[in-house]
PLY file of the C-alpha trace (Angstrom):
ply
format ascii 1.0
element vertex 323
property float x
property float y
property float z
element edge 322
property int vertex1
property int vertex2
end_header
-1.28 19.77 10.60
-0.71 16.51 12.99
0.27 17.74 16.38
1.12 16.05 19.17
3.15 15.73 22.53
6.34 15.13 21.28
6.17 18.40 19.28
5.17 20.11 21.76
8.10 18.62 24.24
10.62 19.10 21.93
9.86 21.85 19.98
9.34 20.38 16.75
7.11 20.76 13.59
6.07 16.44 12.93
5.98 13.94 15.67
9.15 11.99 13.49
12.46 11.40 14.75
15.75 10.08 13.84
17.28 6.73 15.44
20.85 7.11 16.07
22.64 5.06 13.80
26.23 4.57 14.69
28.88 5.93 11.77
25.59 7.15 9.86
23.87 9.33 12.39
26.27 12.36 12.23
26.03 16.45 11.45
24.30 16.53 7.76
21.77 13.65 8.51
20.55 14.87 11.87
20.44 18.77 10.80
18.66 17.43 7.67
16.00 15.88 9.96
15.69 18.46 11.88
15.54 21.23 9.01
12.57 19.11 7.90
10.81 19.20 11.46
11.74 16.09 12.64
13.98 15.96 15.24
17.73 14.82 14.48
19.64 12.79 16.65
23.55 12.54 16.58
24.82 8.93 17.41
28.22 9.27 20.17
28.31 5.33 19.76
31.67 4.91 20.46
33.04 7.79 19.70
35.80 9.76 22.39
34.14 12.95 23.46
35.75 15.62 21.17
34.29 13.82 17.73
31.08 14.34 19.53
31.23 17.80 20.64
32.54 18.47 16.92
29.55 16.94 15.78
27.50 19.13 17.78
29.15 22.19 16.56
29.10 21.12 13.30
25.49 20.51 13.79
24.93 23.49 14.84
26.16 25.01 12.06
24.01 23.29 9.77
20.20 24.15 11.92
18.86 26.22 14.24
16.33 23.75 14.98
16.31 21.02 18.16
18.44 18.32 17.80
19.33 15.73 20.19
22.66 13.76 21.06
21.89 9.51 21.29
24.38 8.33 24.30
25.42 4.80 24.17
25.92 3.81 27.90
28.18 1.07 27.61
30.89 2.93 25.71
34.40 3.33 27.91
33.65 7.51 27.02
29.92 7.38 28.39
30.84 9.74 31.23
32.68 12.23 28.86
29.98 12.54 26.45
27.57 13.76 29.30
29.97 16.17 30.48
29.92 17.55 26.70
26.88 17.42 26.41
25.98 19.17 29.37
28.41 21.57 28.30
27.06 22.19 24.72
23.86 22.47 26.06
22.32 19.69 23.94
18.46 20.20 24.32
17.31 16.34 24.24
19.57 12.81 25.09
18.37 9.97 23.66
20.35 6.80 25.48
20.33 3.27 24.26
21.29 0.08 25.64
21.60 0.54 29.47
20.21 2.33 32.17
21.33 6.01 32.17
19.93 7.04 35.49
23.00 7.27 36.99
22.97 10.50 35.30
19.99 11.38 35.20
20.14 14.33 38.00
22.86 15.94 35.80
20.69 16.07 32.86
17.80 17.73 34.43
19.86 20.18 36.23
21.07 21.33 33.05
17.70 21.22 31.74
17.50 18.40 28.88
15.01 16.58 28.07
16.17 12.87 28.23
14.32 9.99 25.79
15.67 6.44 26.82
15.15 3.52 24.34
13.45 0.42 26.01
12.59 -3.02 24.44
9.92 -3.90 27.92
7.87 -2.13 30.18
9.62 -2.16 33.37
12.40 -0.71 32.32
9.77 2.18 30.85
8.58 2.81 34.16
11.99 2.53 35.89
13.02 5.14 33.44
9.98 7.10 34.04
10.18 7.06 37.98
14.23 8.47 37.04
12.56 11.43 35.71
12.94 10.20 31.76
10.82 12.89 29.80
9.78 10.11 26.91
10.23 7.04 25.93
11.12 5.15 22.78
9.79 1.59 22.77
11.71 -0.42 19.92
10.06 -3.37 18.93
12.12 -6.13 17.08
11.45 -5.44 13.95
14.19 -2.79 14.21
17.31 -3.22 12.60
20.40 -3.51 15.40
20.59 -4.63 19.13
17.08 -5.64 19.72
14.32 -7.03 22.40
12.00 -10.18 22.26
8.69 -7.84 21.57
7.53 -6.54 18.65
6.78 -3.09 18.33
2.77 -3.77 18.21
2.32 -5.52 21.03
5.26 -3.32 23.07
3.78 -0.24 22.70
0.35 -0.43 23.69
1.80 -1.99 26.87
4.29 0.79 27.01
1.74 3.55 26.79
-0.79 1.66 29.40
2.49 1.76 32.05
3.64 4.92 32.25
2.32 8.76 31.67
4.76 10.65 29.89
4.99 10.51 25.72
5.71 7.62 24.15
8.03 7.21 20.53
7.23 3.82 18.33
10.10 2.21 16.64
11.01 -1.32 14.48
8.87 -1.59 11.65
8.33 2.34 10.54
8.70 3.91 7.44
5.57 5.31 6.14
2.53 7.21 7.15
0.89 3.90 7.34
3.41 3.20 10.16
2.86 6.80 11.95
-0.95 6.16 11.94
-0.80 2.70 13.35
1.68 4.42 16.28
-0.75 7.12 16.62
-3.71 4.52 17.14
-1.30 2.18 19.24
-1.50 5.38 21.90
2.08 7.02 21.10
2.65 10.51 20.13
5.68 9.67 17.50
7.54 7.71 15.35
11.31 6.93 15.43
12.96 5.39 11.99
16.09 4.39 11.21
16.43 2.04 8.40
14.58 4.83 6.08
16.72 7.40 7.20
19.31 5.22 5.40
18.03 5.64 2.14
18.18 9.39 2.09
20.97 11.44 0.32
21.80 13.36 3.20
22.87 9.73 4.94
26.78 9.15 4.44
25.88 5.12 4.22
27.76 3.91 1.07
26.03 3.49 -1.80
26.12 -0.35 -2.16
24.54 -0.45 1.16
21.74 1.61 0.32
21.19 -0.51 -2.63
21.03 -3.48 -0.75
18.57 -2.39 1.22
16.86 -1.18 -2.05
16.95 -4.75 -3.34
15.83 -6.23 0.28
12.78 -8.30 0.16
10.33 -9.14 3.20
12.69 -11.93 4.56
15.75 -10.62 3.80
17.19 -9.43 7.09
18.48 -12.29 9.99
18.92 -11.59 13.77
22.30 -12.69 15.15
24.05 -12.90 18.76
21.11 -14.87 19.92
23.40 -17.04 22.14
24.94 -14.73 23.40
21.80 -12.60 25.09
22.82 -9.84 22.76
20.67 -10.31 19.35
21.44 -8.23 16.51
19.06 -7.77 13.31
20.88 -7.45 9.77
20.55 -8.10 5.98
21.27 -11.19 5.62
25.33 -11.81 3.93
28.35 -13.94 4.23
28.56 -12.80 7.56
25.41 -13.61 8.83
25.55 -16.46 7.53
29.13 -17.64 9.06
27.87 -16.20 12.40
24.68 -18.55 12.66
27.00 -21.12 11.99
29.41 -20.26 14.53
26.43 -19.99 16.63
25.16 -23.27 16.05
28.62 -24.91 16.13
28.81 -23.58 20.25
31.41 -20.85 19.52
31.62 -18.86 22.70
30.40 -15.06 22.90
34.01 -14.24 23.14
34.80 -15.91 19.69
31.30 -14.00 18.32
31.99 -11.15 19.47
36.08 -11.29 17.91
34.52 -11.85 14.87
32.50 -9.37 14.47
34.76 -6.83 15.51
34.68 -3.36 13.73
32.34 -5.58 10.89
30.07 -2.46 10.91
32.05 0.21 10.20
33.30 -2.00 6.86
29.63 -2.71 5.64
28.22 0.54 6.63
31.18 3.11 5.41
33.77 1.06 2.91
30.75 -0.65 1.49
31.86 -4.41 2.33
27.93 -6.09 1.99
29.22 -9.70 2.02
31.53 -9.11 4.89
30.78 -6.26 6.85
27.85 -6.35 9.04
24.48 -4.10 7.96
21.98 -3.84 10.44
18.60 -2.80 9.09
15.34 -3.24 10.21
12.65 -5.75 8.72
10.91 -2.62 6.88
13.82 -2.70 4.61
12.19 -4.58 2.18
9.76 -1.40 1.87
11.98 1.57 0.88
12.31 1.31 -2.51
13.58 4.96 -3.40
16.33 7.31 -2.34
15.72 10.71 -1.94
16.13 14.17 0.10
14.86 13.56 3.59
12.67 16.65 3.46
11.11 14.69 0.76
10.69 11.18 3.02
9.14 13.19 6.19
7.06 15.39 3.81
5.60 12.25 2.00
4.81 10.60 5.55
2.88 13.10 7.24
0.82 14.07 3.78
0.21 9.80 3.90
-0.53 10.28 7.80
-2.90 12.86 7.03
-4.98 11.34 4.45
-5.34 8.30 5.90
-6.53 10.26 9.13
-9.11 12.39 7.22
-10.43 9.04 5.14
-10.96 7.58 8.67
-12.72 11.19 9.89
-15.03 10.83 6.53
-15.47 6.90 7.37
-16.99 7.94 10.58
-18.83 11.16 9.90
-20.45 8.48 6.53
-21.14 5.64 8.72
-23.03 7.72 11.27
-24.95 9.43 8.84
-26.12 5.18 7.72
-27.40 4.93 11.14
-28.70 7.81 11.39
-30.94 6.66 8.63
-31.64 3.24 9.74
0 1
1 2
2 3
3 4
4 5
5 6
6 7
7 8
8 9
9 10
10 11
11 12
12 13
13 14
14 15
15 16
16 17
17 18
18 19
19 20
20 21
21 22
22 23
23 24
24 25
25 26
26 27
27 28
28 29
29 30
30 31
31 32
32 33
33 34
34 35
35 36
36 37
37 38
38 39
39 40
40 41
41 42
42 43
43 44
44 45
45 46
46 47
47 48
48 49
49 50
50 51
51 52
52 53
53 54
54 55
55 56
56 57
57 58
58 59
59 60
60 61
61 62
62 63
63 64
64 65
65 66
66 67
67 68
68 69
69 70
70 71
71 72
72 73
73 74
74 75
75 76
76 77
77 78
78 79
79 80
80 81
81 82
82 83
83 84
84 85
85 86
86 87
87 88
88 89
89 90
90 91
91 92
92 93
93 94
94 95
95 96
96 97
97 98
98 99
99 100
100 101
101 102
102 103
103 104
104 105
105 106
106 107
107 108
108 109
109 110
110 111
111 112
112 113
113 114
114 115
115 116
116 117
117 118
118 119
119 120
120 121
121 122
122 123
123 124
124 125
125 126
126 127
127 128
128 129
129 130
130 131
131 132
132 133
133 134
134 135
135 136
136 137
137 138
138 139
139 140
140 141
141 142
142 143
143 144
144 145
145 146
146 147
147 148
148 149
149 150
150 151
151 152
152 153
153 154
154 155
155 156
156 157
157 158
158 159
159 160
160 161
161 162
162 163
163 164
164 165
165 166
166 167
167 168
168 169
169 170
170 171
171 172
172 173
173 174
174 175
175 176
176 177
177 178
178 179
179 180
180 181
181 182
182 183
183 184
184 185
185 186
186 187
187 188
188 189
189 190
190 191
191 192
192 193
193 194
194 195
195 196
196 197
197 198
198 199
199 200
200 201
201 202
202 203
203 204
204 205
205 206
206 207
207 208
208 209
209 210
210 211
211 212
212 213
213 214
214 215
215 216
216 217
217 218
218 219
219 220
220 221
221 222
222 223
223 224
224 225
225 226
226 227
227 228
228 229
229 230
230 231
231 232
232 233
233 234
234 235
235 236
236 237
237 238
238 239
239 240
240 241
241 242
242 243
243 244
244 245
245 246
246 247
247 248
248 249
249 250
250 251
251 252
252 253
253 254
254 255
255 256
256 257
257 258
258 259
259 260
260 261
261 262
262 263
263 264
264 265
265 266
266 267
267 268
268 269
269 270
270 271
271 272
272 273
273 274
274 275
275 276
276 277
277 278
278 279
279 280
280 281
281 282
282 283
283 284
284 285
285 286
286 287
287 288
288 289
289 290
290 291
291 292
292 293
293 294
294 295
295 296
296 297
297 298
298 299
299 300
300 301
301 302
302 303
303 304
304 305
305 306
306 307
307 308
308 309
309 310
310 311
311 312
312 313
313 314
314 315
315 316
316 317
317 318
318 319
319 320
320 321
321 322
């Protein structure tokens, strides 16, 4: 069975885990994950404190496996949600889309392991010198906020800069994808997108078929005026963004506009209107089924692509051996 650090640090059967997924990433997707032996991770988002520490319970409920809590730093409730977290005793944070070392000493008082998301090495290593546990570089090939990097050229770099585990994400949804990360020098995968496409997922339907129906060039990245870029399938909405964008419209206006657009695409199933981030591997998932079913199928793909490569080797030395 594939092993690594990340199992190890988390306590975890397969080096796979969940991206929080705002709206999507609640209690029967992340203890499905985790059920499975990945490791499920509850989105707060935006969320006021008591929806999370429901979700937790309810959670809870649902596995007696780890499962982490993703905390969204710039949300007005960000200091609530670590107090309930602390006080659920949540094993692992993930954060996303800030620095979280103001609380850093909190979390590793209460003992949690804490996983930031980066998109660039320096923040890896600030986060490291904090006393982050892992990191997740997220390349931008992931679907949502995003970085300038993509994920094979980020990790590498991530890996070579600091010493503790690193996660791959943006562009993963196979074994094919975990072997790469594995070869790339990190000890996981984090997916998102696939995650989607799993029955456990509360996505609405004609959302998951749109991302069934996605080709290779079917997802756009918005909000790149505005220093906040944002990857999606490509709709009416995209579409009127970019050409906000490109009229000058200010990040104010943007922003107005796209106001609660998630929620409708993602939950009441708007996919011309509402906004649908996915990544770029969108145009790979073809199928919806049980997520003990997607993790199973990528680590037996992980695995035989590792033992072909064992068998390449042990084959080609026995040809020089010969020579």
């Amino acid at each position: 069975m594939l092993r690594t650090a990340i199992c190890d640090l988390f306590g975890i059967k397969y080096p796979v885990i969940q991206g929080a997924m705002a709206h999507l990433s609640t209690a029967e997707l992340v203890s499905a994950v985790s059920n499975a032996g990945g490791l499920g991770i509850i989105a707060a988002a935006g969320y006021e404190p008591d929806w999370v520490r429901d979700q937790i319970r309810l959670t809870r409920q649902q596995t007696d496996k780890p499962f982490g809590v993703n905390i969204y730093i710039p949300s007005p409730y960000t200091g609530q949600v670590v107090r309930v977290v602390i006080e659920e005793k949540v094993p692992v944070v993930a954060t996303g889309a800030g620095n979280p070392g103001v609380y850093m000493s909190r979390f590793k008082e209460a003992g949690i392991k804490v996983m930031p998301v980066v998109s660039s090495v320096a923040l890896a290593e600030r986060l490291e010198r904090m006393g982050a546990d892992a990191i997740v570089a997220e390349g931008m090939e992931a679907g949502g906020h995003i970085g300038e990097t993509t994920t094979m050229a980020l990790v590498p770099q991530v890996v070579d800069a600091v010493t503790i585990p690193v996660v791959a994400a943006g562009g993963i949804a196979d074994g094919r994808g975990l072997v790469v990360a594995l070869a790339l020098g990190a000890k996981g995968i984090q997916m998102g997108t696939r995650f989607i496409c799993s029955e456990e997922c509360n996505a609405h339907l004609r959302f998951k078929e749109k991302i069934l129906k996605a080709g290779d060039r079917d997802t756009v990245v918005t909000g790149q005026t505005t220093g906040h870029p944002v990857r999606c399938l490509a709709n009416r909405l995209t579409s009127e963004l970019l050409k906000m964008e490109r009229a000058g419209a200010s990040k104010e206006e943007l922003e107005q506009f796209g106001k609660g657009r998630f929620y409708q695409g993602v939950i009441e199933g708007n996919v011309e209107e509402g906004s649908l981030m996915a990544g770029q591997i969108a145009g790979m998932i073809k199928d919806i089924k049980p997520v003990k079913a997607i993790i199973g199928d990528i680590m037996a793909q992980a695995e035989e692509i590792i033992s072909g490569l064992e068998s390449f080797r042990v084959e080609d030395r026995c040809l020089n051996q010969r020579r």
